[in-house]
ZATORDO-364581 format. One record per residue (C-alpha): residue number from 0; residue in three letters; chain; x, z, y. Coordinates in nm, 4 decimals. Each point is the difference from the previous one (the first is absolute). Example, Ala and Ser with C-alpha at 12.3 -4.5 7.8 and 13.67 -1.06 7.14 Angstrom:
2
R   kollum   zakol   tordren         px         pz         py
R        0     ALA         A     1.2300     0.7800    -0.4500
R        1     SER         A     0.1370    -0.0660     0.3440
//
This chain:
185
R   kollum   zakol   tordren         px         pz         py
R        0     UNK         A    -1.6596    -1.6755    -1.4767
R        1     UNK         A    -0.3336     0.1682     0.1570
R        2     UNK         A     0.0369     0.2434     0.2223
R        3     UNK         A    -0.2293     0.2701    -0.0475
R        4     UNK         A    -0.1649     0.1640     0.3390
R        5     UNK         A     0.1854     0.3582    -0.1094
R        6     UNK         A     0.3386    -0.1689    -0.0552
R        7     UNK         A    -0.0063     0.0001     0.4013
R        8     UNK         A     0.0822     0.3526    -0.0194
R        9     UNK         A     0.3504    -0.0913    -0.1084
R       10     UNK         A     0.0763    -0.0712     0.3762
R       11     UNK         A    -0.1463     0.3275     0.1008
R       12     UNK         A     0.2481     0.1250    -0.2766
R       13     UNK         A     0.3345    -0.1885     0.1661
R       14     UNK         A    -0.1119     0.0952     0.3445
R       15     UNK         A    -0.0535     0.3586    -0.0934
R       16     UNK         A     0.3112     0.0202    -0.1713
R       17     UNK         A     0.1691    -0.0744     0.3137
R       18     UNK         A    -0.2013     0.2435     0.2354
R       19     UNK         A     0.1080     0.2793    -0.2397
R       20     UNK         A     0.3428    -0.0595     0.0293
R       21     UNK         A     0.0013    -0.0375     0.3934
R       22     UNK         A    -0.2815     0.3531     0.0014
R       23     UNK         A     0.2368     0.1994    -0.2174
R       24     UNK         A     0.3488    -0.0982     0.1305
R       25     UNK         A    -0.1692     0.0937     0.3770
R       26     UNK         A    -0.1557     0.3260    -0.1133
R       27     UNK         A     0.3869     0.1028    -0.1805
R       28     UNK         A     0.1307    -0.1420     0.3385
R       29     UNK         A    -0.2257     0.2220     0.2135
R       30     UNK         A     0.2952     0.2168     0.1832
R       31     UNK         A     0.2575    -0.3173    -0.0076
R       32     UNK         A     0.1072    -0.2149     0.3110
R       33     UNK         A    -0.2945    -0.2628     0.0541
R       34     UNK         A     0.3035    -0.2790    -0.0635
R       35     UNK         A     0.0323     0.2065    -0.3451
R       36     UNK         A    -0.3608     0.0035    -0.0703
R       37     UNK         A    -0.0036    -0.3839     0.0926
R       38     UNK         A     0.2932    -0.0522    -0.2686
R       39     UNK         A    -0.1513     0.1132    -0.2526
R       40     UNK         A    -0.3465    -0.1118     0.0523
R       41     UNK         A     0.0896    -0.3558    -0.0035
R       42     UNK         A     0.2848     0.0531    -0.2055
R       43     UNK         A    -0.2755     0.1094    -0.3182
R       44     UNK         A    -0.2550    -0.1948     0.0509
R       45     UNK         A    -0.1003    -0.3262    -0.1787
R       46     UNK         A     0.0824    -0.1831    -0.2947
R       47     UNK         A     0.2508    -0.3299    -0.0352
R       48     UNK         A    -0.2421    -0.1824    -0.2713
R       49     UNK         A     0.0396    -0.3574     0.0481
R       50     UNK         A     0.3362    -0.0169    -0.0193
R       51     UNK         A     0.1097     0.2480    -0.2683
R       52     UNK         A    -0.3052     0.0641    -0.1766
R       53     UNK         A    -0.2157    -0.2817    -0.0834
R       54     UNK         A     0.2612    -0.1654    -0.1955
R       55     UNK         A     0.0629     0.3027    -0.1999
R       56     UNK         A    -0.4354    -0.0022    -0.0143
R       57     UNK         A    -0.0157    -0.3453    -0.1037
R       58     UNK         A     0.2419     0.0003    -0.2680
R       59     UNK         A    -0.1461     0.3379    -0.1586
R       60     UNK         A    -0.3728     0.0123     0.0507
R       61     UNK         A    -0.0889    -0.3203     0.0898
R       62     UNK         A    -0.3303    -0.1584     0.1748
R       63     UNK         A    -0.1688     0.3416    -0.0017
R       64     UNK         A     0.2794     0.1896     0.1185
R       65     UNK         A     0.0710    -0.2669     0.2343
R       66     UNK         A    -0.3838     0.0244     0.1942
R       67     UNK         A     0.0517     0.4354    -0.0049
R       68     UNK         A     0.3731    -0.0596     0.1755
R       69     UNK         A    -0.1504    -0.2660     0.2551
R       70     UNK         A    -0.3009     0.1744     0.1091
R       71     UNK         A     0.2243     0.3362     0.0335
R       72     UNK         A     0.2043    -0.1831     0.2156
R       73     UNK         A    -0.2687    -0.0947     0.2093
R       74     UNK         A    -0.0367     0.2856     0.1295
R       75     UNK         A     0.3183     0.0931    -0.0189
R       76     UNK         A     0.0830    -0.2603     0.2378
R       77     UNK         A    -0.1686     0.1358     0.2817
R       78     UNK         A     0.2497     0.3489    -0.0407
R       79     UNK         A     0.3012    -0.1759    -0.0394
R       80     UNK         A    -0.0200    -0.3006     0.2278
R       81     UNK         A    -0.1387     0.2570     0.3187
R       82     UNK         A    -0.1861     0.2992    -0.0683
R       83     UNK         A     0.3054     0.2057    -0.0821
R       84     UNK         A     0.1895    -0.1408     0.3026
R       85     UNK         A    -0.3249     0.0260     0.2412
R       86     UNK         A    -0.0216     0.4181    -0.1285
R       87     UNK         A     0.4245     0.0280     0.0516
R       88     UNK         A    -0.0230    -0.1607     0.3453
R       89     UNK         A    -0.2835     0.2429     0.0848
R       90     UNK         A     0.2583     0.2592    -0.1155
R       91     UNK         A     0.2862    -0.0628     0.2158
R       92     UNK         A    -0.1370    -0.2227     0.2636
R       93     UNK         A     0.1684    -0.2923     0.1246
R       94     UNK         A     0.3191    -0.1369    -0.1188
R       95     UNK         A     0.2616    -0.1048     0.1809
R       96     UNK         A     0.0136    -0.4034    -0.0757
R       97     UNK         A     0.3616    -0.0679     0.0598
R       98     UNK         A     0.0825     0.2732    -0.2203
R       99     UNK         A    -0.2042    -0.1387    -0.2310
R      100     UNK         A     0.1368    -0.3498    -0.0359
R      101     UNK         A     0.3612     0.1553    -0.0021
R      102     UNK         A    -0.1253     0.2315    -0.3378
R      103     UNK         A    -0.1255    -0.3141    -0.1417
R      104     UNK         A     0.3727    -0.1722    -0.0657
R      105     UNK         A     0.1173     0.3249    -0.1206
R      106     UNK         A    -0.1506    -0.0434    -0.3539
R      107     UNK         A     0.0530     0.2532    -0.3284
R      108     UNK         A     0.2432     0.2553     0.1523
R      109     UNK         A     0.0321     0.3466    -0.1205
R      110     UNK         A     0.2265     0.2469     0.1801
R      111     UNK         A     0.0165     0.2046    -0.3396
R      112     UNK         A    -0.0481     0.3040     0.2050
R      113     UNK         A    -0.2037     0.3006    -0.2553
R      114     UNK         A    -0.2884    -0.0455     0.2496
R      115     UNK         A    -0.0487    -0.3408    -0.0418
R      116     UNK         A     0.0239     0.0400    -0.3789
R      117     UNK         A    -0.2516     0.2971     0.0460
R      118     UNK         A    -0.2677    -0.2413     0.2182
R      119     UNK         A     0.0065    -0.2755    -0.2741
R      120     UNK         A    -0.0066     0.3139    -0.2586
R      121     UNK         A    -0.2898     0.1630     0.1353
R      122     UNK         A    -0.2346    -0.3644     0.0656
R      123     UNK         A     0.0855    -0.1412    -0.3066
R      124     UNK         A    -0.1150     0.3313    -0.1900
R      125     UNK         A    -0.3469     0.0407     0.1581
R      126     UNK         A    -0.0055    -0.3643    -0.0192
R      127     UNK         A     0.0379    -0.0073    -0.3843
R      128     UNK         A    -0.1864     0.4123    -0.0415
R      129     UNK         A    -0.3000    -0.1886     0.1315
R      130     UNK         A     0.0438    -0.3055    -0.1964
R      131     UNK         A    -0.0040     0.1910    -0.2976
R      132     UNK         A    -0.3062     0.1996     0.0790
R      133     UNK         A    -0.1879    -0.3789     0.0984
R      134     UNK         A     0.1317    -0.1710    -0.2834
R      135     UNK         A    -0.1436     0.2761    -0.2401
R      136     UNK         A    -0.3445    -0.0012     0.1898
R      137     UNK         A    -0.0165    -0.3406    -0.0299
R      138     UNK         A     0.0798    -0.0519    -0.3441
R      139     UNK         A    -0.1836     0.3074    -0.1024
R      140     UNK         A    -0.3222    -0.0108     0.2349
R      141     UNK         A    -0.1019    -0.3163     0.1001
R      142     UNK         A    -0.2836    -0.1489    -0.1764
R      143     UNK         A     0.1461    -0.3833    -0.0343
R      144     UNK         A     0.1331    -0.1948    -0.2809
R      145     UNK         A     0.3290     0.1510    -0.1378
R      146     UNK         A     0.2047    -0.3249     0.1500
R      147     UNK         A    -0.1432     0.0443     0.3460
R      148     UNK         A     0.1141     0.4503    -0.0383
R      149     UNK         A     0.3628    -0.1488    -0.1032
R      150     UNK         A     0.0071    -0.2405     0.2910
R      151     UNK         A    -0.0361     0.2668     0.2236
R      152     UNK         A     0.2115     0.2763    -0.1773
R      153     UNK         A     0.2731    -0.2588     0.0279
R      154     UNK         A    -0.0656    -0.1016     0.3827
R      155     UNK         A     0.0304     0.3587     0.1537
R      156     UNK         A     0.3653    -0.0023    -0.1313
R      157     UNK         A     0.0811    -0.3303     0.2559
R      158     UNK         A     0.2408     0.0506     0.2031
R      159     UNK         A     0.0008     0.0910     0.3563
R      160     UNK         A    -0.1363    -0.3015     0.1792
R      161     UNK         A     0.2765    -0.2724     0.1906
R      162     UNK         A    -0.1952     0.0160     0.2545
R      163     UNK         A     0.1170     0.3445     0.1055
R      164     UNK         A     0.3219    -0.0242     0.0971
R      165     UNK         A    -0.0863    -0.2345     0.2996
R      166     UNK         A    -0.2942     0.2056     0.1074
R      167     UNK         A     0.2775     0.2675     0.0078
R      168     UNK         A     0.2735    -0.1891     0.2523
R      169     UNK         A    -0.3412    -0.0505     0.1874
R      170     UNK         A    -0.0540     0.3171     0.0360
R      171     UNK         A     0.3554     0.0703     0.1103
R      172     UNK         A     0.1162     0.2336    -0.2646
R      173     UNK         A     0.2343    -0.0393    -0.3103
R      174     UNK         A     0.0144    -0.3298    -0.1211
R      175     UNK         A     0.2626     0.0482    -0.2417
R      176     UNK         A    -0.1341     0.2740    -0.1403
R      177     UNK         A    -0.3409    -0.1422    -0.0688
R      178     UNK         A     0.1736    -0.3323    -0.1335
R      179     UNK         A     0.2060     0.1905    -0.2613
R      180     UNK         A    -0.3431     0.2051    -0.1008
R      181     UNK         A    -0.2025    -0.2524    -0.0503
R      182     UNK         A     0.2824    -0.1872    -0.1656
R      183     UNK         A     0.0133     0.2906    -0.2415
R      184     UNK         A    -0.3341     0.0330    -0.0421
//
């Protein structure tokens, strides 16, 4: 396929879609413990395309829908593989490392406390309010071929990207917790 010159804007789409996630969940996160804040910044940010959506992409839109979902994840790519872990680490500073690697063997594990029910809860609905709102815009707005707008109503549902939950040990907070989100997601 040709790539048209405006089709570039698709990866100003996928990395937009990841600094409004990280902008609002910091703004709601304003009065919260900087570790909070961190959380839930890197915890919302980013989208897991290659592995979960393309296939899904390939088999229902094919070639077309396929270019729209890899240029999205282009820039994408540069929120979910660093930019939302450079802005948490900013957040809370530096990590302890041992701590860290210790998190990383933990894996999904939920306490099934009501506040960690309430944390997944409260991402996962901004997370999905948002990709409403983007997925209509998209769909609705853009002025691109129809299988390009359904590519990218389709991609801002991803899920969280697998990334994350290392990022997270990194950072020294709760592994577990962002395993069994973005599991859920």
């Amino acid at each position: 396929m040709k790539i048209e010159p405006s089709l570039l804007g698709l990866c100003l789409l996928g990395f937009g879609g990841g600094v409004l996630y990280m902008t609002v969940l910091y703004l709601l996160n304003l009065r919260a413990s900087r570790e909070k804040r961190a959380f839930e910044v890197l915890n919302s940010a980013g989208y897991n395309i290659g592995t979960f959506t393309m296939p899904f992409v390939q088999s229902f839109l094919g070639p077309a829908g396929m270019l729209a979902t890899s240029l999205f994840d282009t820039g994408n790519s540069f929120v979910c593989l660093g930019g939302s872990y450079s802005i948490a680490s900013g957040i809370v500073g530096n990590a302890n490392p041992f701590l860290a690697m210790l998190m990383l063997g933990v894996g999904f594990q939920l306490s099934g406390s009501r506040e960690q029910f309430g944390v997944m809860a409260r991402i996962l609905l901004i997370r999905y309010s948002i990709a409403v709102i983007l997925a209509v815009v998209f769909f609705r707005l853009l002025p691109l071929e129809l299988e390009y707008r359904q590519a990218l109503a389709f991609l801002v549902f991803s899920p969280i990207s697998s990334a994350v939950p290392a990022f997270t040990a990194e950072l020294g907070e709760d592994f577990g917790l962002s395993s069994a989100l973005n599991s859920i997601s």
